[in-house]
N, C-alpha and C positions, 0 to 999 in steps of 0.2 A: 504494500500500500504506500501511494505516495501522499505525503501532506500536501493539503492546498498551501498555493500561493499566498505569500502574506498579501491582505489587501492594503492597499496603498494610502499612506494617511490623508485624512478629511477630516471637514470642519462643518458642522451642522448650524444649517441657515434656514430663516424663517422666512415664509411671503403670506399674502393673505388665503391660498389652499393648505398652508401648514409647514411642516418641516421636511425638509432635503438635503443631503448629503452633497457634497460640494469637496471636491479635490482643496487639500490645506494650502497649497502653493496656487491654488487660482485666482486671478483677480478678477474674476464675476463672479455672480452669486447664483442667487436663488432661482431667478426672474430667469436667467439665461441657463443655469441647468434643467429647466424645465424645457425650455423652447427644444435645446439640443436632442431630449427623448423624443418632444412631439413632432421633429421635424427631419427626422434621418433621409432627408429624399436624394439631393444630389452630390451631396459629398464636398461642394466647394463652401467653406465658409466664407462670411462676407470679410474676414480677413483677408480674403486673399485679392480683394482689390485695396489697394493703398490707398486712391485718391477718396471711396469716400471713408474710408477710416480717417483721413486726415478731414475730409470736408466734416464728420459729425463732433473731432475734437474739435475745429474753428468752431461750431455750432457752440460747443458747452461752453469756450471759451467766451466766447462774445454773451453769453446769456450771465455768466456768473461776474464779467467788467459789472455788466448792463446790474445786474441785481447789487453790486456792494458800493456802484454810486447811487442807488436810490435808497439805500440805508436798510436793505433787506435783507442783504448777507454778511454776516463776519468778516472781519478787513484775513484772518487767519485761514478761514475754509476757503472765502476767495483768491485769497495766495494761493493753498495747497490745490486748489482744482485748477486756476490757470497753468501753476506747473506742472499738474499731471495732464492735461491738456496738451503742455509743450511738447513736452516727452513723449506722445503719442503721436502727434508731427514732426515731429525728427525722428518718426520710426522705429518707437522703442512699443513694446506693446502690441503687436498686430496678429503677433498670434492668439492673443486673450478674446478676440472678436470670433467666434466659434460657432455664433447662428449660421444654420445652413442659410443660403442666399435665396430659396424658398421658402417661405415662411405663409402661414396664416398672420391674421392682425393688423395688417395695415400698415408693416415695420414697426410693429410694439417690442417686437422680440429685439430687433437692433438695437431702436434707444433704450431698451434695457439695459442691453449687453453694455453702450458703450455709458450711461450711466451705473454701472457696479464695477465696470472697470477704471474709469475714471476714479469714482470715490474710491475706489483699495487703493490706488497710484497716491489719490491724493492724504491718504489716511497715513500710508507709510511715510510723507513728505513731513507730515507729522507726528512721528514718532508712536503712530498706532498701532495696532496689530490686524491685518486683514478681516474683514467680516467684520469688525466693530464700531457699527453704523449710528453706535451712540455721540461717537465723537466729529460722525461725518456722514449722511444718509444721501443712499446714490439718488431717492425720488425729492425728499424734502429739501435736498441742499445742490445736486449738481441739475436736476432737471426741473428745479424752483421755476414757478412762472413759464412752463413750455406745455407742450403734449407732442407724443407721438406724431401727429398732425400735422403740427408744424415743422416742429424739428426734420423728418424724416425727408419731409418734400424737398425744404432747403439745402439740407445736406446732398443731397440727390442732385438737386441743379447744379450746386457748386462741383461738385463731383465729375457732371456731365460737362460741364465748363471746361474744367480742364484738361478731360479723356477728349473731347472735338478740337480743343486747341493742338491736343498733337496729332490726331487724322488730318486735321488742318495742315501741320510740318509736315507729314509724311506725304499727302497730295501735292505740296509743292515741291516737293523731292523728285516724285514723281515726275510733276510737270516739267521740269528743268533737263533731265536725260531725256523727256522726247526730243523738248526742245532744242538740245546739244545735237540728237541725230538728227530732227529735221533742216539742222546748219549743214551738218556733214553730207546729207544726201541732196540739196540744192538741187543739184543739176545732172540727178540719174532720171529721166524718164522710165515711165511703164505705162502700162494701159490701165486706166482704171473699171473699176465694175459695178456694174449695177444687177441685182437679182441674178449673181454671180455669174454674170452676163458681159463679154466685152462689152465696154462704153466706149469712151474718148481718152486720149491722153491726158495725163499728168506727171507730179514727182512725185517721187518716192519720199521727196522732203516736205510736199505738199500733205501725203498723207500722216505722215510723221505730228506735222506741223497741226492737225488739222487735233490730233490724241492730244496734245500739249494743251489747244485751248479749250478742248472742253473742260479737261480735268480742272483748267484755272477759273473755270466758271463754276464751277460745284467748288473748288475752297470760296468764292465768292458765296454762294446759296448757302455754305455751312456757316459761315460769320453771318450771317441773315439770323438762323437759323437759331444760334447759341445765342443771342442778344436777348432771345424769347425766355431764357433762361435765368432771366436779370429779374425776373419782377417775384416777389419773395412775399409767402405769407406770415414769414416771422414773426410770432407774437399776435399771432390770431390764436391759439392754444388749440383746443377742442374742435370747432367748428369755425372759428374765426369770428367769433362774438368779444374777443379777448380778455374770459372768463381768467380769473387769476392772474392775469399780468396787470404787473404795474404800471400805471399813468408814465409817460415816459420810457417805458421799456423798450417799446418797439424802435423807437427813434435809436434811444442808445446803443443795442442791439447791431442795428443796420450800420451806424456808424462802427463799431468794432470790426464789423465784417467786409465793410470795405478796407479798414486798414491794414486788417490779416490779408487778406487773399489779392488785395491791388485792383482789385474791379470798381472801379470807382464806377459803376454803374449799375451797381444794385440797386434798387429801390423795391418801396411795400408797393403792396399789390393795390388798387384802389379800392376795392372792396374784398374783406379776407373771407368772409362768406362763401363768396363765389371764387375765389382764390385758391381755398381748401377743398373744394370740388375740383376743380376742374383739373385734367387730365394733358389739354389740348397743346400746350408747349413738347410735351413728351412725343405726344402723336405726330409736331409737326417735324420734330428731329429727327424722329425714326422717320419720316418719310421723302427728310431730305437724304439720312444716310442711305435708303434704297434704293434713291436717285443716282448716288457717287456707286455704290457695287451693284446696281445696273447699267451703267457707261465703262466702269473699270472690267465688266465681266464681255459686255461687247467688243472691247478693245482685245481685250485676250484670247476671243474668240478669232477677231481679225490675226493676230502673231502668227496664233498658232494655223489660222486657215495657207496667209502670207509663206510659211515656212515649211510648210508640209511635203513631205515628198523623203528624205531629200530627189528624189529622183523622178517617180513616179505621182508626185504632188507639184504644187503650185511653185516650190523652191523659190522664191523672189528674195528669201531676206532667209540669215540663218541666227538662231538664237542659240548662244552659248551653250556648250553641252555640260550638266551639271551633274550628272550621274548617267551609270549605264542602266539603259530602258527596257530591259527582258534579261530573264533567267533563264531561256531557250535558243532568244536570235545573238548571235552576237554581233557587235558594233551597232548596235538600234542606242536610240537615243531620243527619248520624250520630251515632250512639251511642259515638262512638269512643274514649273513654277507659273506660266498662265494657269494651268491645271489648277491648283493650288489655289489660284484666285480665284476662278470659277465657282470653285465650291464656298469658298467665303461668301461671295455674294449670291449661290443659294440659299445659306443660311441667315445672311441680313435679312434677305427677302422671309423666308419664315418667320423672321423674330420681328417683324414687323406685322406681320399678322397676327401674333400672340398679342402686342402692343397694342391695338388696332381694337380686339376684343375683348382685352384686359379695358380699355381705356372706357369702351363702350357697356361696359357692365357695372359701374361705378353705379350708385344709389345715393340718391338724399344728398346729403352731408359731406358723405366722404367715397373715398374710390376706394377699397378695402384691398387693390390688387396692385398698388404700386410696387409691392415688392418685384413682379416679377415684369413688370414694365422697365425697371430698373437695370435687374438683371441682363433680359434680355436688348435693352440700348448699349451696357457695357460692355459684353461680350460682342455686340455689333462693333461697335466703335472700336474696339481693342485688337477685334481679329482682321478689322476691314483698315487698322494703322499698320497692323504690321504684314497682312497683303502688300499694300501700296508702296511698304519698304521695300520688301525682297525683290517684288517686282522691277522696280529700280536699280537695284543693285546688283540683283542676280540672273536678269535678263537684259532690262533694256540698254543696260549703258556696255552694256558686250555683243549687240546685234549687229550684224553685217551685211552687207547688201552684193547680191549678186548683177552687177551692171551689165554687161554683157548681154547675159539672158533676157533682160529688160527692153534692154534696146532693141537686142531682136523680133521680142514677140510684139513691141511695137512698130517697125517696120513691117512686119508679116499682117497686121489687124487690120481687117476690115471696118476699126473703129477710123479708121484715116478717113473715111468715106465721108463719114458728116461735116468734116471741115472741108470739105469740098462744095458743100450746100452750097454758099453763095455765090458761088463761081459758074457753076452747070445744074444746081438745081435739084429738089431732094428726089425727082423719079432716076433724073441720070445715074445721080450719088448711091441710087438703090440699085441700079442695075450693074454701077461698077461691084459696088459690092459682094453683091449675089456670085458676079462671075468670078474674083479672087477669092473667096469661099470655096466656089468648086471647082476652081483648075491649081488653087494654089501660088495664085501670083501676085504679086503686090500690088498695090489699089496704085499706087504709083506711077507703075508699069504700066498697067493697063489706060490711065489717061493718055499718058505718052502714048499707046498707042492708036488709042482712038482720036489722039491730036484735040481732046478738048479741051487745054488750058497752055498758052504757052509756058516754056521750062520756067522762065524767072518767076510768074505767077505762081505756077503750082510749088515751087521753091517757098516765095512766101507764107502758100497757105498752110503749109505741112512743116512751116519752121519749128523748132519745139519751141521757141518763143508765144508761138501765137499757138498750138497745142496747148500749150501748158498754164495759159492766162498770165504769164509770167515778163509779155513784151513790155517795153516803156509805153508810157502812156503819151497821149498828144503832147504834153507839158513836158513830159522828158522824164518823169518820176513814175518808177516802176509799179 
């Protein structure tokens, strides 16, 4: 017979369903050993995102300024909680945050968590002993004057503030290596396509060029986007009647929070009523990010369509080889970091639908579903920042261009044919066509021979200058 394992020391804590047992070295309690049983679902704790761990200490912090200049809090708790506050934002503490990121409540389970983790932090900064909420209580002293309510959304905004500010860097990262290729490829012609269709000519740098500014139009939509992020129901408490806050709180509040976090652009909400409902800044984020990993997911479709082959595909451009692509073929080699993105922005696209019905099931008063609105925007933003990295770095600023082959199949196209329109007209222009289609001769060729354009004419009309939209203009400026 083997003896059981000793079980590992604990400290018995009390909430209002009774007594719990509580690991002796943790600094949450009661409130969040409960949540942990009730909520084993997907195994990530809300520790495991930093920014709002730091966004909900900025929270406690700015609420416990706000509370010990209106004379409601202790000059001594309100030390020991802004420095456990600190210590939480400089990344000490992040493990103690241990609710699953699925929760029931509304995020009660969070401001739980991080009010009992706060107060233990701050009880030790006073010489207390963890669990001893007589000398520091995590609801009547660190979450004074607040509710789940409000705290939870705030946090959450500030949070998403600063998870879009770097999908924001990472898009412009982005946008910069197209940008870089569509310098370097200027002056490679190809045929472009419509409904994978020969069309007309262009460049290679035109296409390039063309990836660059969308992406730079969605970092514009995403700064739109996060602004909506700015209007804060802080100190609406409950419902946003601003039931137990102090006259003044909210104002002070708002000021501490600008001066932590540098957004000099937060402001309250105009009415917190309708502030503490509403869902709709969330909704319009998630459906600006769907917008950037539905264009970032098109574009990787285009790479990977562009580079296919190498032989027996479109081969126009080669992308970096970054692993070998079969356990079977050897020397294959996959598209795998568009791949990569692809399914990112499958998964935006779902979590915006979860967003979408989370948002629209909201009742009364309050949305009961932000936690997983949340969730799912930060895992949006997170996997759709570091997509638009790799993509950068692991593909696009290593792509190469096959010229040659360009140039050829745009000599051979019968996309030549329609800049011939105005010269001899769109039925000539179709029947040149039709007949270099089926003898295999160049639409070139074939005027020449039918003598419908003199040489210097048809010279001009087939310039790649004027192909490519890329001639001067009357003015002389291209």
């Amino acid at each position: 017979m083997t003896a059981n394992p000793a079980q590992p020391p604990a400290r018995t804590e009390h909430d209002s369903l009774g007594a719990i047992e509580v690991p002796a070295d943790a600094y949450y309690g009661a409130h969040t050993a409960r949540a942990v049983q009730n909520f084993p679902v997907s195994g990530t704790p809300i520790g495991a995102n930093p920014h709002l761990i730091h966004a909900l200490a900025t929270v406690k912090l700015a609420a416990a300024t706000a509370n010990h200049e209106l004379g409601l809090l202790a000059a001594h708790k309100a030390s020991a909680i802004v420095r456990a506050c600190e210590d939480i934002i400089a990344g000490d503490l992040h493990e103690q945050f241990v609710v699953d990121s699925i929760q029931g409540g509304a995020g009660t389970s969070t401001n739980m968590n991080a009010n009992e983790v706060i107060a233990n932090r701050a009880l030790e900064h006073l010489g207390q002993p963890l669990g001893h909420y007589q000398a520091l209580h995590p609801l009547d002293d660190v979450n004074l004057g607040q509710s789940t309510n409000d705290v939870y959304p705030t946090a959450t905004k500030l949070a998403l503030h600063w998870s879009v500010t770097e999908l924001i860097g990472a898009l412009g990262e982005l946008r910069e290596a197209f940008a870089a290729k569509a310098a370097e490829f200027h002056d490679i012609i190809k045929i472009g396509r419509t409904q994978l269709q020969d069309a007309v000519p262009m460049t290679l740098g035109q296409e390039f060029g063309a990836f660059a500014i969308t992406i730079g139009e969605d970092e514009q939509r995403l700064a739109e986007a996060r602004e909506l992020l700015h209007e804060l129901n802080l100190g609406g408490t409950a419902i946003g009647t601003r039931l137990n806050a102090a006259p003044g709180y909210q104002d002070l509040t708002l000021e501490v929070l600008r001066a932590q976090t540098g957004i000099t652009t937060l402001t309250s909400a105009p009415d917190l009523v309708e502030s503490t409902q509403d869902t709709g800044a969330f909704v319009q984020l998630s459906g600006v990010v769907k917008r950037v990993a539905v264009k970032a997911s098109k574009i990787c479709n285009d790479l990977r369509l562009l580079s296919s082959g190498p032989l027996a595909g479109l081969g126009e451009i080669n992308l970096p080889p970054v692993q070998a692509g079969s356990s079977i073929m050897p020397g294959k080699v996959n598209p795998v970091i568009p791949e990569v993105v692809n399914q990112i922005a499958f998964e935006v696209i779902g979590n915006d639908v979860t967003i979408t019905m989370a948002a629209e099931a909201g009742q009364l008063q309050l949305n009961a579903f932000e936690p997983i609105i949340a969730r799912s925007l930060f895992h949006s933003i997170e996997h759709l920042t570091a997509g638009c990295q790799v993509l950068a770095t692991r593909c696009v600023r290593g792509i190469t261009a096959n010229a040659e082959l360009l140039r050829t199949r745009v000599d051979g196209s019968i996309g030549l044919a329609t800049a011939l329109n105005p010269a001899i007209g769109y039925v000539q222009a179709a029947s040149i066509a039709k007949e270099a289609l089926k003898t295999g001769k160049g639409v070139a060729d074939l005027v020449r021979d039918r003598r419908l354009v003199p040489e210097a004419e048809l010279a001009r009309l087939l310039s790649p200058e004027r192909l490519t939209g890329t001639a001067p203009a009357a003015g002389g400026t291209p």
